[in-house]
Chimera marker file (.cmm) of the C-alpha trace (Angstrom):
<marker_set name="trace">
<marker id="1" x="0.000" y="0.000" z="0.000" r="1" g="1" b="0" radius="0.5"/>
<marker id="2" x="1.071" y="3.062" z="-0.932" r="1" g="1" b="0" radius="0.5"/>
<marker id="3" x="1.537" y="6.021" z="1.960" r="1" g="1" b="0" radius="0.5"/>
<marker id="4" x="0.344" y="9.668" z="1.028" r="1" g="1" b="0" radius="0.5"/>
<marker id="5" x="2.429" y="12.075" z="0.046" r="1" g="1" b="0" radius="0.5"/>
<marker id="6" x="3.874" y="13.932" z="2.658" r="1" g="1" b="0" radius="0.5"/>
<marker id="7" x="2.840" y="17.358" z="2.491" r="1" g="1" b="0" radius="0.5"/>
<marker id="8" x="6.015" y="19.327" z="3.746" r="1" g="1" b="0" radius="0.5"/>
<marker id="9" x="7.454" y="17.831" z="0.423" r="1" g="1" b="0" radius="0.5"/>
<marker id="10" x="4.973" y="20.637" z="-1.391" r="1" g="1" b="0" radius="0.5"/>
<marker id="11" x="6.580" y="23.729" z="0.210" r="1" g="1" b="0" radius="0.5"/>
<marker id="12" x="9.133" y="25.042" z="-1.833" r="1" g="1" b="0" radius="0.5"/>
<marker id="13" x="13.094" y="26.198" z="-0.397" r="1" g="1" b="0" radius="0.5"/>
<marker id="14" x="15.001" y="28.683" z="-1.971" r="1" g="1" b="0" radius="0.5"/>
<marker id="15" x="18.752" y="27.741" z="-2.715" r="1" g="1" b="0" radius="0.5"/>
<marker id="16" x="21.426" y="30.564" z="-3.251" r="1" g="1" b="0" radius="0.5"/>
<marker id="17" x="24.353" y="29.702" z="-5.123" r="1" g="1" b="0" radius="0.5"/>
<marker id="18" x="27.488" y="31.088" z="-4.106" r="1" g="1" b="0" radius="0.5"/>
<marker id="19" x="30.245" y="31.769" z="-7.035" r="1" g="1" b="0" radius="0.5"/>
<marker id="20" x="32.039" y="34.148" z="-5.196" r="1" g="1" b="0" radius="0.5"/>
<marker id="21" x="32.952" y="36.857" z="-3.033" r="1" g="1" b="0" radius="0.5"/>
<marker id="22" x="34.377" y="40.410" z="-4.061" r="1" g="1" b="0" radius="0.5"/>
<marker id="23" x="36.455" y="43.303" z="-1.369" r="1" g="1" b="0" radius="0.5"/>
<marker id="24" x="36.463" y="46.354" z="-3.093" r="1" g="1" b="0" radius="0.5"/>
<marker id="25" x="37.457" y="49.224" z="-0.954" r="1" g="1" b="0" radius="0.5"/>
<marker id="26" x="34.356" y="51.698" z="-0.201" r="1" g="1" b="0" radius="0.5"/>
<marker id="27" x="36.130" y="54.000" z="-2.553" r="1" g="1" b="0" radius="0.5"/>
<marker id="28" x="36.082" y="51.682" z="-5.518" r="1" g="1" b="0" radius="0.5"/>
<marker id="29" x="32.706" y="50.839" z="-4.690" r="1" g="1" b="0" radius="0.5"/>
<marker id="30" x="31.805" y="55.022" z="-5.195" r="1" g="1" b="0" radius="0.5"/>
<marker id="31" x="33.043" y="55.067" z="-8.795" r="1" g="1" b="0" radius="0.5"/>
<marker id="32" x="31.251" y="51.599" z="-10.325" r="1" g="1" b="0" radius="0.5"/>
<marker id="33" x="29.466" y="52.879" z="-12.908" r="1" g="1" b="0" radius="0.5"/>
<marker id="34" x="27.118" y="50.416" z="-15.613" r="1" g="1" b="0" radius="0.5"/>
<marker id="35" x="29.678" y="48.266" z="-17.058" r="1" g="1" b="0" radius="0.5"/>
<marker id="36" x="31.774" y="48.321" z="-14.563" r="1" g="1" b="0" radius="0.5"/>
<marker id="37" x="33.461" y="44.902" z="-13.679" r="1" g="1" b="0" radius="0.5"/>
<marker id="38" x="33.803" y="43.860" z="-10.277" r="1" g="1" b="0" radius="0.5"/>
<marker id="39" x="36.204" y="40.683" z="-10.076" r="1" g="1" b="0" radius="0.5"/>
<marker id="40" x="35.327" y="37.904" z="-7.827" r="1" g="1" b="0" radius="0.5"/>
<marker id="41" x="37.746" y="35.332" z="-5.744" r="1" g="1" b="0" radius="0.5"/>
<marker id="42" x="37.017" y="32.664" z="-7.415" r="1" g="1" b="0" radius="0.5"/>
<marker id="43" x="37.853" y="31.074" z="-11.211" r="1" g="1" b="0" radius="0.5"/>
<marker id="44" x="35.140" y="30.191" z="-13.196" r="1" g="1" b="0" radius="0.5"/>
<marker id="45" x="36.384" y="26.351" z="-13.109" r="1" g="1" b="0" radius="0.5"/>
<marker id="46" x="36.223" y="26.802" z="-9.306" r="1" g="1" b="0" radius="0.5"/>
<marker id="47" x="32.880" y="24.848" z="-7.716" r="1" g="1" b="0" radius="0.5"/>
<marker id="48" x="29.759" y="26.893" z="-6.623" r="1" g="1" b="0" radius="0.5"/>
<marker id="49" x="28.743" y="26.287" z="-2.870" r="1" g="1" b="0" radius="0.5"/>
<marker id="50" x="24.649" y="25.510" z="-2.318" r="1" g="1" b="0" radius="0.5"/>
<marker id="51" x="23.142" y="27.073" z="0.369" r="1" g="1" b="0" radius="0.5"/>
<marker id="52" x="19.639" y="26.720" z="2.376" r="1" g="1" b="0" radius="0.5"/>
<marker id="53" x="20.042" y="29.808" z="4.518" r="1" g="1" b="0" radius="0.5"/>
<marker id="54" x="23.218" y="29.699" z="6.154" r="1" g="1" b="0" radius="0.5"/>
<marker id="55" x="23.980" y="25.952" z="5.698" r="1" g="1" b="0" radius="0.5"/>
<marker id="56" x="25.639" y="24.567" z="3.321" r="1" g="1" b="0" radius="0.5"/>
<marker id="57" x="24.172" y="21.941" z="1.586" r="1" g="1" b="0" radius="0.5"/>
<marker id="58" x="26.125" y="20.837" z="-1.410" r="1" g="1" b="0" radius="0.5"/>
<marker id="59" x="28.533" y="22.115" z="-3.948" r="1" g="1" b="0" radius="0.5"/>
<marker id="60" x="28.840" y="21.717" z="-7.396" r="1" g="1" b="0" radius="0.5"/>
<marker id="61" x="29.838" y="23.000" z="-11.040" r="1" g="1" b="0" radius="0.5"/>
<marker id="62" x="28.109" y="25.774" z="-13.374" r="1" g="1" b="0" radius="0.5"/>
<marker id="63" x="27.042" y="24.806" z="-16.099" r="1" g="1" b="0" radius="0.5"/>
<marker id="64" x="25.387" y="26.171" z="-19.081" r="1" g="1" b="0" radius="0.5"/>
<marker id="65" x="21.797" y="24.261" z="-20.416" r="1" g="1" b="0" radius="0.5"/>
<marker id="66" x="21.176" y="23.647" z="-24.498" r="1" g="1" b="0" radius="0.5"/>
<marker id="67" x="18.017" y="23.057" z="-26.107" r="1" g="1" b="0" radius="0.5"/>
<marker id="68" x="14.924" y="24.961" z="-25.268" r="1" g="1" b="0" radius="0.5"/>
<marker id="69" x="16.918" y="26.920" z="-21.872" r="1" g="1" b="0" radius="0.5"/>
<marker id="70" x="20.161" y="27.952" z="-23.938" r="1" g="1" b="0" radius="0.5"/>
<marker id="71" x="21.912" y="30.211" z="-22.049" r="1" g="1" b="0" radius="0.5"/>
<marker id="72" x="20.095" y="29.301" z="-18.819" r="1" g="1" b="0" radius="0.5"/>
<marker id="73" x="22.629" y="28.139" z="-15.801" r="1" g="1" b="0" radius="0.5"/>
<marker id="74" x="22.648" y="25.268" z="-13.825" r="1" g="1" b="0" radius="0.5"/>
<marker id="75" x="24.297" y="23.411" z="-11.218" r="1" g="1" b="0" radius="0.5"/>
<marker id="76" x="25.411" y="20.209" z="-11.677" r="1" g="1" b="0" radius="0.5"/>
<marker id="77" x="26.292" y="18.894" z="-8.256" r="1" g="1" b="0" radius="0.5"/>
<marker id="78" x="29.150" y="17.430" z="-7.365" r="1" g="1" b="0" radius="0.5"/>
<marker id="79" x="29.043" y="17.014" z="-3.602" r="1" g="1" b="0" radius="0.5"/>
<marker id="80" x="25.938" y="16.905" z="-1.388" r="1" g="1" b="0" radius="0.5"/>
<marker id="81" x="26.128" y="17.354" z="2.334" r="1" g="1" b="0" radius="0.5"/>
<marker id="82" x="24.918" y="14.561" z="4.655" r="1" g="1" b="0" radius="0.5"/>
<marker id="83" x="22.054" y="16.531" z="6.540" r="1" g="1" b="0" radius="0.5"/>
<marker id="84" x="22.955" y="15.623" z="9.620" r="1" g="1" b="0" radius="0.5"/>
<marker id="85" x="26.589" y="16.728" z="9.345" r="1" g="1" b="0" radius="0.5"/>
<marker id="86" x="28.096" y="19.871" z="7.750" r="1" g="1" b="0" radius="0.5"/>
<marker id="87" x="29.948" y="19.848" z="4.734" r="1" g="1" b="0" radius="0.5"/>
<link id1="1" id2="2" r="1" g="1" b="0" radius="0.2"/>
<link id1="2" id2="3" r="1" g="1" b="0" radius="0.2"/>
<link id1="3" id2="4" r="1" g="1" b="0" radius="0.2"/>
<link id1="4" id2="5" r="1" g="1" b="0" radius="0.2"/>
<link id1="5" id2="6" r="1" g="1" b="0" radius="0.2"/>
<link id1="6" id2="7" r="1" g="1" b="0" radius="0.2"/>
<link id1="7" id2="8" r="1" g="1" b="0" radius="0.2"/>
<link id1="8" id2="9" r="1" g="1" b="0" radius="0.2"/>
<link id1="9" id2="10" r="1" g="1" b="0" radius="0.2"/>
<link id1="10" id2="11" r="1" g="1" b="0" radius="0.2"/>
<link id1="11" id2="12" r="1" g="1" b="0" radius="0.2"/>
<link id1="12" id2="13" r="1" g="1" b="0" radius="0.2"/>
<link id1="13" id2="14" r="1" g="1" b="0" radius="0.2"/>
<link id1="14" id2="15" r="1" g="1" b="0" radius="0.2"/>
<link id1="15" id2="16" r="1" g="1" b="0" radius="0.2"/>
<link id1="16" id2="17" r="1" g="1" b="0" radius="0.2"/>
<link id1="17" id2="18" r="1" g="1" b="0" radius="0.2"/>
<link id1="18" id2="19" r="1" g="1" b="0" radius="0.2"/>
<link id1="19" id2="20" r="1" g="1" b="0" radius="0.2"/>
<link id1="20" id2="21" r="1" g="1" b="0" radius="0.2"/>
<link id1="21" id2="22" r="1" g="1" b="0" radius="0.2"/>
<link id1="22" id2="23" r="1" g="1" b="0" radius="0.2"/>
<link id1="23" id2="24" r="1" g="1" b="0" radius="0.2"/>
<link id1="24" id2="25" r="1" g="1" b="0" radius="0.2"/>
<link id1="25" id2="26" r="1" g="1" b="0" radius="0.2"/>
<link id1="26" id2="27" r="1" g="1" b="0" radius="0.2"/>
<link id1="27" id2="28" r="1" g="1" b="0" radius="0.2"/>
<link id1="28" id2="29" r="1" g="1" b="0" radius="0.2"/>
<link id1="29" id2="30" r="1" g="1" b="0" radius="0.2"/>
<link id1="30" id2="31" r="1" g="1" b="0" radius="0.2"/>
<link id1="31" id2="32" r="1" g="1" b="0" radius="0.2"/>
<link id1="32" id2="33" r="1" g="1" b="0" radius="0.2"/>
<link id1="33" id2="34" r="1" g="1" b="0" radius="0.2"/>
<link id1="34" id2="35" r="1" g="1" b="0" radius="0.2"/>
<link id1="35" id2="36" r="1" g="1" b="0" radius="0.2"/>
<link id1="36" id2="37" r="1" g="1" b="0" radius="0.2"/>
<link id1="37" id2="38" r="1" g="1" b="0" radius="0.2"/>
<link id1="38" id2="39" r="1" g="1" b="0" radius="0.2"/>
<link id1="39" id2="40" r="1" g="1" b="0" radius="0.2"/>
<link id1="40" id2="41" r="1" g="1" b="0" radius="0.2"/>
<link id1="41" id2="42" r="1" g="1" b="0" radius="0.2"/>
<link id1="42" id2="43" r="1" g="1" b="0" radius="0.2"/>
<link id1="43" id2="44" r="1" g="1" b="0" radius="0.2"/>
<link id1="44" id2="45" r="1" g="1" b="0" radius="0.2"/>
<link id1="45" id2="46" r="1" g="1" b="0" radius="0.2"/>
<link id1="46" id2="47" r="1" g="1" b="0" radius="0.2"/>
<link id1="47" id2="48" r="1" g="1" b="0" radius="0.2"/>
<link id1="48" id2="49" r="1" g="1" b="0" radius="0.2"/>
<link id1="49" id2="50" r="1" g="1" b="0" radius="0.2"/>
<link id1="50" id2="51" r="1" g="1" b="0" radius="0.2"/>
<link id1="51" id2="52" r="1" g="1" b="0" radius="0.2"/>
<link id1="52" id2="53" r="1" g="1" b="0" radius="0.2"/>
<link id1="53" id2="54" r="1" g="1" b="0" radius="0.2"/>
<link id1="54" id2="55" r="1" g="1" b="0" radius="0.2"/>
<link id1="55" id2="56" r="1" g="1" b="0" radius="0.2"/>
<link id1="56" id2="57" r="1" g="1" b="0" radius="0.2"/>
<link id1="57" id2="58" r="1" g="1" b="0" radius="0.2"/>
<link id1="58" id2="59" r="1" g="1" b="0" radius="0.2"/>
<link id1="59" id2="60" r="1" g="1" b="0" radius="0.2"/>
<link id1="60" id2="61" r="1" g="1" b="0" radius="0.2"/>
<link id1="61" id2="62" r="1" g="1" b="0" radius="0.2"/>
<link id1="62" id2="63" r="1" g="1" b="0" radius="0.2"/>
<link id1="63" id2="64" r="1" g="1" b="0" radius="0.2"/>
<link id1="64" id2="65" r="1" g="1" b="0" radius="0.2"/>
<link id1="65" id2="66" r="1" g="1" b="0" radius="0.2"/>
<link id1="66" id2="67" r="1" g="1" b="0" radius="0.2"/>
<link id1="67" id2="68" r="1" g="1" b="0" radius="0.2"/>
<link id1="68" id2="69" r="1" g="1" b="0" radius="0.2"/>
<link id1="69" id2="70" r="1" g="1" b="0" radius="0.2"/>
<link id1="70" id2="71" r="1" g="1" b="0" radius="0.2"/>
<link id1="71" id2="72" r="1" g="1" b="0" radius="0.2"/>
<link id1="72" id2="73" r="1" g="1" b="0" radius="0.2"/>
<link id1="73" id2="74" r="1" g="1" b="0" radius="0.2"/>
<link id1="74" id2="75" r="1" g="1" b="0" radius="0.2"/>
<link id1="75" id2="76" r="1" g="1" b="0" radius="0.2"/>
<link id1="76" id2="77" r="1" g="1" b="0" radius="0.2"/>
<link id1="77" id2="78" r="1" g="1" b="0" radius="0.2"/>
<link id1="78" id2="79" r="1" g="1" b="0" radius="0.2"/>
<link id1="79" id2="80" r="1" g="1" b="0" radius="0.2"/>
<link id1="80" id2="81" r="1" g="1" b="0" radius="0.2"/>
<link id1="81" id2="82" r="1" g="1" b="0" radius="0.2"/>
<link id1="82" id2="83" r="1" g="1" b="0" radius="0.2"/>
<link id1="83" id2="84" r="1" g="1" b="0" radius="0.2"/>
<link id1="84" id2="85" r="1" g="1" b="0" radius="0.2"/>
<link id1="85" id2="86" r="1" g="1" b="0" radius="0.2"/>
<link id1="86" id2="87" r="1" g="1" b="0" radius="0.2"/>
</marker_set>
């Protein structure tokens, strides 16, 4: 027999994807203008870091989708946390 659906698996979480962090002075930060690039610390190779408010939950690589979502990104995970430890 089949059990019903639990219904905490219908709310949805919101996942931010870290790719980086950037330290510009508060100076530097005065003068962006549009265009302006703002280098991170990471390389693009470097994996992303998945996060469900502050903990982490996984990592993983970015990736770019084909098809129908070209030019979409994704994450294509590489290392998921064991919930009832940290990363």
């Amino acid at each position: 027999m089949d059990s019903p659906e639990n219904p905490l698996g219908q709310i949805p979480l919101e996942i931010m994807i870290s790719v980086g962090t950037a330290r510009p002075l508060v100076r530097e930060m005065l003068t962006l203008s549009q265009g302006a690039v703002l280098p991170l610390d990471r390389r693009i190779e470097d994996p992303v870091e998945l996060y469900i408010g502050k903990r982490l939950i996984a990592r993983g690589e970015l990736q770019e989708l084909d098809g129908d979502q070209a030019g979409q990104l994704a994450v294509r995970l590489t290392e998921v946390a064991d919930m009832k430890t940290s990363l």
